[in-house]
C-alpha positions, 0 to 999 in steps of 0.5 A, spaced: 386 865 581 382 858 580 375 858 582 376 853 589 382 859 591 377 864 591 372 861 594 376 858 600 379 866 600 372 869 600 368 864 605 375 866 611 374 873 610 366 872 610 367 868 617 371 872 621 379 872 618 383 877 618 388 875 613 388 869 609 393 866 604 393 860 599 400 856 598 403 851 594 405 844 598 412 844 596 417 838 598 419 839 605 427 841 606 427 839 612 425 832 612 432 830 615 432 834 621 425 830 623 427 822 621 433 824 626 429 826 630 424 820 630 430 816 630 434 820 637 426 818 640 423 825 641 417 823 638 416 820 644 407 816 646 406 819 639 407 812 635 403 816 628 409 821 626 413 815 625 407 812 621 405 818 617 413 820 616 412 821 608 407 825 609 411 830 611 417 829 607 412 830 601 405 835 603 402 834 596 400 827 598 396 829 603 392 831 597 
């Protein structure tokens, strides 16, 4: 365990978490799913899903 992951798990648990967890940002398997829904029009006033759809597709860019 690195030394930011224990940090992060020790300041939750200090604050008040019951449970904490640390994961690794994988490719979404879903991706298709939410470009068709973009494309039938159910995102609706929100114009930034459609801005920020990479993001989704691959969470290790949010990094």
């Amino acid at each position: 365990m690195d030394r930011l992951t224990k940090r992060v798990l020790s300041k939750a648990l200090e604050i008040g978490f019951d449970v904490v967890g640390i994961t690794e940002p994988k490719d979404a398997w879903t991706y298709e799913h939410f470009e068709r829904w973009l494309e039938m029009g159910f995102a609706g006033e929100m114009a930034y899903m459609a801005r920020t759809k990479e993001l989704r597709r691959n969470p290790k860019m949010l990094m």
